[in-house]
C-alpha positions in Angstrom: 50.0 -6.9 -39.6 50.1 -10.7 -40.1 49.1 -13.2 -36.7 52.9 -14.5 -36.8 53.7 -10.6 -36.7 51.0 -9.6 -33.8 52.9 -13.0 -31.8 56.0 -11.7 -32.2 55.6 -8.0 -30.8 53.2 -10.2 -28.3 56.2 -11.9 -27.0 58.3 -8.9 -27.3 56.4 -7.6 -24.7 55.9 -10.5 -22.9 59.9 -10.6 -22.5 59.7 -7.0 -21.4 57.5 -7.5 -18.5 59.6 -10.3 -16.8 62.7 -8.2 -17.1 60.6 -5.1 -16.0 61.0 -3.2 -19.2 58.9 -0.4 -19.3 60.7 1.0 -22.6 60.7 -1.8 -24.7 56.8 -2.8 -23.4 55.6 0.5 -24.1 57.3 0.4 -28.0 55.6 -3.2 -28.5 52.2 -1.9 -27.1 52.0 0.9 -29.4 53.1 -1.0 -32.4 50.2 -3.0 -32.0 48.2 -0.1 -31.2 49.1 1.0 -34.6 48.1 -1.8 -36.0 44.7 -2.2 -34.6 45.4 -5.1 -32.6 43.7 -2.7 -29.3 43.4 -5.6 -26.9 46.6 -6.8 -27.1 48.1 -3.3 -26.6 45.9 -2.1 -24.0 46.3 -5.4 -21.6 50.4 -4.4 -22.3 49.4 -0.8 -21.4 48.3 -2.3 -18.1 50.6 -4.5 -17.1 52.9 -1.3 -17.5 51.1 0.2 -15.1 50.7 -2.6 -12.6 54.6 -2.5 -12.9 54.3 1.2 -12.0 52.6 0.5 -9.3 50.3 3.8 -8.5 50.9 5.5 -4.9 47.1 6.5 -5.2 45.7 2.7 -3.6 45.0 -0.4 -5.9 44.8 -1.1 -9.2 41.4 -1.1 -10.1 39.6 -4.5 -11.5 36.8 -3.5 -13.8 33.0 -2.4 -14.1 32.7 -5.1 -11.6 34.9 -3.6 -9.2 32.6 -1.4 -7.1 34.6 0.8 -5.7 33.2 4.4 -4.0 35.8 6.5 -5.3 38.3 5.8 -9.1 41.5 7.8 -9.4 42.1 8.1 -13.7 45.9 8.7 -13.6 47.5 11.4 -15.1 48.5 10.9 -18.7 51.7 9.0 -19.7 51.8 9.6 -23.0 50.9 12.4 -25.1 48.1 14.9 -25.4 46.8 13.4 -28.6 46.2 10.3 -26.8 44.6 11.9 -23.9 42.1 13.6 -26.3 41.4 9.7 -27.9 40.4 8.7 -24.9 39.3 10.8 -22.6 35.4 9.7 -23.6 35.7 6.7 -21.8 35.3 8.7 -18.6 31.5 8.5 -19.2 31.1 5.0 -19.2 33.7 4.9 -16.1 31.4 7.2 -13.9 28.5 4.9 -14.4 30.1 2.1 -12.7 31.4 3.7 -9.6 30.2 6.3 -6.7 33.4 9.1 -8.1 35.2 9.2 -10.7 38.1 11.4 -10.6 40.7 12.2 -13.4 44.1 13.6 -13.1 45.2 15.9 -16.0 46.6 19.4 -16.7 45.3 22.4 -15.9 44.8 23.7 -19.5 42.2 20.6 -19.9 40.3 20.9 -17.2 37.9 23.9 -18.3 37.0 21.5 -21.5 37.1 18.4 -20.1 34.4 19.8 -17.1 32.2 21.5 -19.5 32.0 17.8 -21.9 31.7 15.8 -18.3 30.2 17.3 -15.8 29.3 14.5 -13.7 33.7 13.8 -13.4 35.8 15.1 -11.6 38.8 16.8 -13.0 42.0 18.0 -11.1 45.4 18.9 -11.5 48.2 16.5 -10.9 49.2 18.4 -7.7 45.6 17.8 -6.0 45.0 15.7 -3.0 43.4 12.2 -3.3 41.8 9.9 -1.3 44.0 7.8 0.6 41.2 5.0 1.6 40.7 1.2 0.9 37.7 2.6 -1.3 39.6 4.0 -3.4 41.2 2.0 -6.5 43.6 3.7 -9.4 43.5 3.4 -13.5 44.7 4.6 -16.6 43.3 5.7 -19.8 44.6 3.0 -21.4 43.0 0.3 -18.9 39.8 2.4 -19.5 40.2 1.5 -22.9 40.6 -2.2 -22.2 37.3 -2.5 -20.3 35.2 -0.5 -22.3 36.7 0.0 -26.2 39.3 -3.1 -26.6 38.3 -3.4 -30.4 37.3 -1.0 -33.5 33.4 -1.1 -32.8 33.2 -0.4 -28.9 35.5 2.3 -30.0 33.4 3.5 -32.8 30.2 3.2 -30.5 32.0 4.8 -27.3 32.8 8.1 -29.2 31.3 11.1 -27.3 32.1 14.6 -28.9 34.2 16.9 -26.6 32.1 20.1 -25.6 33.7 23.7 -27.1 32.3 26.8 -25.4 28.8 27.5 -26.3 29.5 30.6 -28.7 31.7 29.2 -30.7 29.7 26.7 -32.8 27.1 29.2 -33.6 27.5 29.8 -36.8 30.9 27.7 -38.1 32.1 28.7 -41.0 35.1 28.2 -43.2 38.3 26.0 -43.5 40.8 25.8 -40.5 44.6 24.8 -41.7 47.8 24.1 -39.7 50.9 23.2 -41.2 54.0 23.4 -39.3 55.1 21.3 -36.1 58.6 22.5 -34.0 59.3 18.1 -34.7 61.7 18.6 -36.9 61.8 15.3 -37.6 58.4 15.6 -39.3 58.2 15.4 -43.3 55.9 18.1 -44.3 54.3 20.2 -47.1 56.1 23.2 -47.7 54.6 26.7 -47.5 54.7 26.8 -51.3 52.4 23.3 -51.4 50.2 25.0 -48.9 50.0 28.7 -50.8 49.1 26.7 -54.0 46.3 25.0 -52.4 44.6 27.3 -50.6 44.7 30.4 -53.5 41.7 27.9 -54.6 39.5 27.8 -51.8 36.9 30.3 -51.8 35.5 31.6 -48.6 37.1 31.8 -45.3 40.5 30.5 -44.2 41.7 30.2 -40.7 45.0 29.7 -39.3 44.7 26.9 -36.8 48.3 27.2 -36.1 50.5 27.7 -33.1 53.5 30.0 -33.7 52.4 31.6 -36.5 55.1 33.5 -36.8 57.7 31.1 -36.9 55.2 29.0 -39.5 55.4 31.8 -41.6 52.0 32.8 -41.5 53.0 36.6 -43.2 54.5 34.3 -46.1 52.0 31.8 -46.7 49.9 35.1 -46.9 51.8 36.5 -49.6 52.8 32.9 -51.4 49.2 32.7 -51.6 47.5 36.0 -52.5 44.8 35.8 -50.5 44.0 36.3 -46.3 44.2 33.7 -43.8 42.5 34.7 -40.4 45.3 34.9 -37.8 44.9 32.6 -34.6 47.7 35.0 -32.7 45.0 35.5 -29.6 44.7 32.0 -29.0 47.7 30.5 -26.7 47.4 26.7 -27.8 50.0 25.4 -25.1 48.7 27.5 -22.4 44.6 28.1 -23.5 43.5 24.9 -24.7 39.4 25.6 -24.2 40.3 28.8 -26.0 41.3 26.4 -28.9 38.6 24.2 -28.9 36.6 26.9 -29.9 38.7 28.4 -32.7 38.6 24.9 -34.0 34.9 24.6 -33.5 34.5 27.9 -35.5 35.4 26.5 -38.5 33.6 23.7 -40.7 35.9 21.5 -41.6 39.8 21.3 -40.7 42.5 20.4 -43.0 45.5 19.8 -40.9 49.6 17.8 -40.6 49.2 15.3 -37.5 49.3 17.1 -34.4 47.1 19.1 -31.7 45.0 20.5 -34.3 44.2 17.0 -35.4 43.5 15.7 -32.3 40.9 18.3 -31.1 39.1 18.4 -34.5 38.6 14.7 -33.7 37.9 14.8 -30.6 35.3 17.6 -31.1 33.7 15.7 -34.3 34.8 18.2 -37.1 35.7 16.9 -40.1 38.5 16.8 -40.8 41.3 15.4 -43.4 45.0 14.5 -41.7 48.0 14.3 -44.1 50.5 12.2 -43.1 53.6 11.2 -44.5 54.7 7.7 -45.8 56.6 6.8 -42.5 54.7 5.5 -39.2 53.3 7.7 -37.0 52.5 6.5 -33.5 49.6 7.8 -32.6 47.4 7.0 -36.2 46.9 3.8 -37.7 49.6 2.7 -39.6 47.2 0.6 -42.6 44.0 2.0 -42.9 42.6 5.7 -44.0 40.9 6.1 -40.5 40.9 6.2 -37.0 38.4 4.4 -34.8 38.5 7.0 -32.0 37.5 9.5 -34.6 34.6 9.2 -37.1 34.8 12.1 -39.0 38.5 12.2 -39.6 40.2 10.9 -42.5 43.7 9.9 -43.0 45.5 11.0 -46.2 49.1 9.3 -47.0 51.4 10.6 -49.3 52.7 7.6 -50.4 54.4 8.1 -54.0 52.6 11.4 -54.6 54.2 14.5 -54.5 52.8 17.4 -51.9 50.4 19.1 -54.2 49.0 16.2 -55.3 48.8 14.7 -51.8 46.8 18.2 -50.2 45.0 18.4 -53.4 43.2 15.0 -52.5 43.5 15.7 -49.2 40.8 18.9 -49.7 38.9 16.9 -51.9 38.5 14.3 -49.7 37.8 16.5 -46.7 34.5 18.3 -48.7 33.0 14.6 -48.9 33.1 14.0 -45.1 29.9 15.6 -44.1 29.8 18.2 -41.8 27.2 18.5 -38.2 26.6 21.5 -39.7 25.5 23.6 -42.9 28.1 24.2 -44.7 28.8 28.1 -46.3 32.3 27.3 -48.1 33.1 25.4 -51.2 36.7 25.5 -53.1 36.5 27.0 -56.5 36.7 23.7 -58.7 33.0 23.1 -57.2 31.5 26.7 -57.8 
């Protein structure tokens, strides 16, 4: 995005705010978002919330505000963006007595385990109702402590699977369908015609494998792909942390699966489509928040072509750990 362009959705949101706008604010602040311009969305980000104006106390001023006790809202937006930014927590509970974060209840067995020292509760919870006690946001978190691409880079903290899982990771986890139907995506036939070249193990990282056609990509294929039926992603989502840290690297369409390999540090490849998705850069090939994720576009390229570099591209990110799996073009 060009300066005249960053002024314009800047004033956008500028106009928002005095009109009280929260709609057309939150549009401009992830535009910029999308296109890297982090301060400018996050301060936009927080004058939503200002506008909002928390029932849990004040709005809370910064590292320098020593309060005893910090109340991290509950997400506004959606779990991807939670999983972004959820690291900052760490760098919040240095700066204050308690830190306290409001999420949902499938989070909370992961998020204690990768920050014990935080305090993690459900949205129905009881606060502090004190003059000690100030209010945030993820997205003010982000203005204090990652508004541009190197404090993000540098603030990135792996999340923290359960401890058997990453014993010995092996194999390539996939996922491939999303209930958006307003997603354009490989078809199962792009898929099967990928993977009947990867030697080695294959797991299904996808929810609903059912109505993904798990049975089909099985037989478009010729070959097995582990089923990930025990693992209830919308109710279990430490459960899935740990299918997705069994694997070595994660090939993947944008969505949970995406987010938690990047939040956990797996490699991992993302394909998009040409249009804008809002919660990936809209220019670039990766993602600040997570290092060892690469973004692949499809651009003018048909689907096989696009997952075939997409693979490619995934067995050059190098893994945390050994790796056991290689597709066939590199035996």
């Amino acid at each position: 995005m060009r300066y005249s362009n960053l002024s314009w959705h800047v004033e956008k949101a500028r106009l928002a705010e005095a009109e009280s706008d929260l709609i057309s604010m939150t549009e401009a602040a992830n535009k910029m978002e999308r296109c890297c311009y982090y301060k400018q969305a996050w301060k936009t980000f927080q004058a939503i919330a200002a506008l909002e104006k928390s029932k849990h106390g004040r709005l809370w001023r910064g590292p320098c505000d020593r309060v005893r006790t910090l109340v991290v809202e509950e997400r506004k937006r959606d779990l991807g963006d939670e999983l972004r930014l959820v690291h900052l927590v760490a760098q919040a509970a240095a700066d204050v007595c308690e830190l306290i974060v409001q999420t949902e209840e499938r989070l909370i067995p992961l998020f204690n385990r990768s920050f014990p020292y935080v305090r993690f509760i459900s949205a129905n919870d009881a606060l502090p109702q004190d003059n000690e006690t100030a209010w945030t946001t993820y997205e003010q978190l982000a203005l204090f402590y990652a508004h541009n691409e190197e404090l993000i880079l540098n603030s990135f903290l792996p999340l923290s699977p359960p401890p058997t899982s990453a014993i010995n990771p092996r194999g390539l986890g996939i996922s491939w369908y999303s209930k958006a139907i307003h997603k354009c995506l490989p078809s199962l036939e792009n898929w099967a015609e990928l993977i009947r070249d990867v030697r080695g193990r294959v797991q299904s990282l996808q929810y609903q494998e059912g109505r993904a056609g798990l049975k089909e990509l099985v037989q478009k294929s010729g070959r097995p792909v582990k089923a990930a039926r025990r693992i209830d992603q919308f109710k279990d989502l430490d459960g899935f942390a740990s299918q997705v840290a069994s694997v070595q690297r994660v090939l993947t369409i944008s969505n949970t699966t995406a987010h938690m390999a990047g939040a956990l540090g797996i490699p991992c490849v993302v394909v998009l489509d040409s249009k804008s998705v809002t919660t990936w850069p809209d220019h670039v090939d990766k993602s600040p928040f997570y290092p060892n994720t690469v973004l692949v576009r499809r651009r003018n390229m048909d689907w096989t072509s696009t997952l075939r570099e997409a693979l490619e591209l995934l067995f050059h990110i190098e893994p945390a750990r050994g790796s056991s799996m290689t597709p066939s073009s590199e035996q």
